[in-house]
N, C-alpha and C positions, 0 to 999 in steps of 0.2 A: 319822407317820400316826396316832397313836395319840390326838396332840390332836386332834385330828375326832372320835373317839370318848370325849371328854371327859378323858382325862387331864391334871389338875392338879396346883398346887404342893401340896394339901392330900394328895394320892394319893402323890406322890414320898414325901413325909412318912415316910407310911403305912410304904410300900415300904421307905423304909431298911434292915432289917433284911435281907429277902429279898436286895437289891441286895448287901449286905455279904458272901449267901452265894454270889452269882455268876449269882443268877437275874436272870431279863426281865419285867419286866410286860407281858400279853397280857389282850384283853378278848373273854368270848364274844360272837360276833354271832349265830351258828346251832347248834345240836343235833342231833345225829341218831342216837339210841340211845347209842351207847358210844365215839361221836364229836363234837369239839368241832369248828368252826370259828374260830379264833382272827385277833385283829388285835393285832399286833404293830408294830415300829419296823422289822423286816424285810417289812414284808407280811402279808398273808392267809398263815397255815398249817394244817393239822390237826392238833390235838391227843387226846395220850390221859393215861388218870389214871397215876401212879407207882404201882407194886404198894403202896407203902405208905400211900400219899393212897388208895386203892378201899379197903384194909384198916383204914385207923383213921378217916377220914370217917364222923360223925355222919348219922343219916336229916334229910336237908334239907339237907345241907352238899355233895352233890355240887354240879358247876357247872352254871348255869341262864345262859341268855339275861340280857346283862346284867353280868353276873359282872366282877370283877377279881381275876389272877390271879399268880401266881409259876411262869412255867418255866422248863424248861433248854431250849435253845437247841444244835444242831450244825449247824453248817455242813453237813456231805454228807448230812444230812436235811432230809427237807422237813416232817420233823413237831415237834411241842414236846412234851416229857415235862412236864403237871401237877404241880404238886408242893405248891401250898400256895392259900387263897383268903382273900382280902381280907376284911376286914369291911364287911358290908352296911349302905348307909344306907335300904336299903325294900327289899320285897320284898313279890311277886303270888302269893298261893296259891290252891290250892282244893283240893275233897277228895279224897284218893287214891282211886278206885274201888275195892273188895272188900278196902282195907284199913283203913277206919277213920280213919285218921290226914290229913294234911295232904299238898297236893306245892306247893314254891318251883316255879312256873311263870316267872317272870322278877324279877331284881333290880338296884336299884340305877337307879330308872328316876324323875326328875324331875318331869315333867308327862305325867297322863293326861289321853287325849282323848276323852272320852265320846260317841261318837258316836250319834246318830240322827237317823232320815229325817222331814222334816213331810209324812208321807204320813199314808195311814189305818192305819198302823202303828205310831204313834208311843205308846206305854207310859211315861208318866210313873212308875210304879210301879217298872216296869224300872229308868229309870234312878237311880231314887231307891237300886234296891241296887247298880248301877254306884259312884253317889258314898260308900257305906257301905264297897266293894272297895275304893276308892283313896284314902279317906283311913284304911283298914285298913293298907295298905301304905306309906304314909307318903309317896306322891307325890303334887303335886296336882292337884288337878281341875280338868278344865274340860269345860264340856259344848258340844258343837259340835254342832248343829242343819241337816245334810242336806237337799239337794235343795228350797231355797227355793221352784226357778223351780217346784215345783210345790204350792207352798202358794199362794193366795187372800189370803194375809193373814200372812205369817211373823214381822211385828214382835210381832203380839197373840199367835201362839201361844209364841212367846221369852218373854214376859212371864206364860203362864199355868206354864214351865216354870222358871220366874225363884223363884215362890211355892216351890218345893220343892228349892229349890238351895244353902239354908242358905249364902248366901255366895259359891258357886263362880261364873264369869264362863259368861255362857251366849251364844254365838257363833252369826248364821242365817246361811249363805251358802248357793252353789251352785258345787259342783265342777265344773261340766258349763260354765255361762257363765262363770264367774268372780268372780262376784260375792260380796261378800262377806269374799275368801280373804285380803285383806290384812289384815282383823282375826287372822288365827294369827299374824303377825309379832313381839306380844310373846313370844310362849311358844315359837318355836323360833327359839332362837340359837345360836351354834357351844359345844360342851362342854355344852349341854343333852340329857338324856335323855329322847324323848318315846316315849310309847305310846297306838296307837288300840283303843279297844273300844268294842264295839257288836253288834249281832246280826245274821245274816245279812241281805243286804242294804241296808242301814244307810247303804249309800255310803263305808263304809271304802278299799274297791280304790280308787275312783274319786278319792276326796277324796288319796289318797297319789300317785296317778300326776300329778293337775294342782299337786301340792306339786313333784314331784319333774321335771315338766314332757318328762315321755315315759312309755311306757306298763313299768310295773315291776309289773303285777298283771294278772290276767285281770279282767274286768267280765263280770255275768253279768245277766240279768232276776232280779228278785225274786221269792224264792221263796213262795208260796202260804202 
């Protein structure tokens, strides 16, 4: 299970050492406070940290979204004891609120997918710090360009967004007809790590449910 979630020859690598100590390699998929959701070779489980992994863990070194990790593993449990974290090849941060400092929001994430709608919403500006985020983080960009069927002219706005892309491939479809969607085919392949960003209604929900080809998000009107 765990190659769906990209697990490689270059990660066993890695692993060797944990492996040698009896541990599993598990990857976060979800977070939720002082719980992990983890995928393993046994399945989906919850994890938690080892009193000595919460006690000597570095600020930014707990696990984020993304994460590869070292647990222990019990049969009559349904949970993983945390024990150790993988070295990051990227990582998404931003600023801790009322602390100053930084938070690892997700890591270890392949291609970002900069989303925006070619409505009267569309902020060039925006996404020019979108691509500053993600080649911050060391994944790459791509900017994918929403809700065609209601641009007048989506080739000419791709190309005014193309000027400010320094490089990055700039994609216009439409998740609602389809159109489009088979240009994201290079950038999601099996053992790839992708992530959408964009701003409230951007067509992010919309654009992952016709990837994923049933409904895995709520869709909502755009907000004002």
């Amino acid at each position: 299970m765990i190659e769906f979630f990209g697990w490689s020859d270059a990660l066993q690598l890695s692993f060797a050492p944990h492996a040698a100590q009896g541990f599993e390699p598990a990857r976060v998929i979800a977070h939720h406070r002082g719980l992990w959701r983890l995928a393993t070779r046994r399945g989906e489980v919850a994890g938690r940290l080892s009193g000595r992994f919460a006690l000597e863990a570095a600020p930014g070194e707990h696990p984020v979204v993304g994460d590869w990790l070292a647990v222990a593993m019990h049969d009559a449990s349904a949970e993983a004891m945390i024990h150790a974290l993988l070295p990051r090849t990227s990582t998404f941060r931003r600023r801790a609120a009322g602390e100053g400092g930084v938070q690892v929001v997700a890591a270890n994430i392949d291609v970002a997918l900069l989303v925006a709608a070619l409505n009267a919403d569309l902020n060039v500006r925006r996404l020019e710090r979108y691509l500053v985020a993600a080649r911050d983080s060391g994944a790459q960009p791509v900017i994918v360009l929403t809700k065609a069927d209601l641009s007048t002219d989506p080739k000419s706005e791709a190309r005014s967004v193309e000027s400010i892309a320094d490089g990055a491939p700039v994609l216009a479809l439409s998740a609602l007809t389809g159109r489009g969607l088979e240009g994201l085919e290079a950038w999601l392949k099996p053992g790839v790590t992708s992530v959408l960003l964009g701003s409230s209604g951007a067509g992010k929900s919309t654009l992952l449910n016709a990837l994923a080809g049933r409904a895995l998000m709520d869709t909502g009107a755009i907000r004002a």
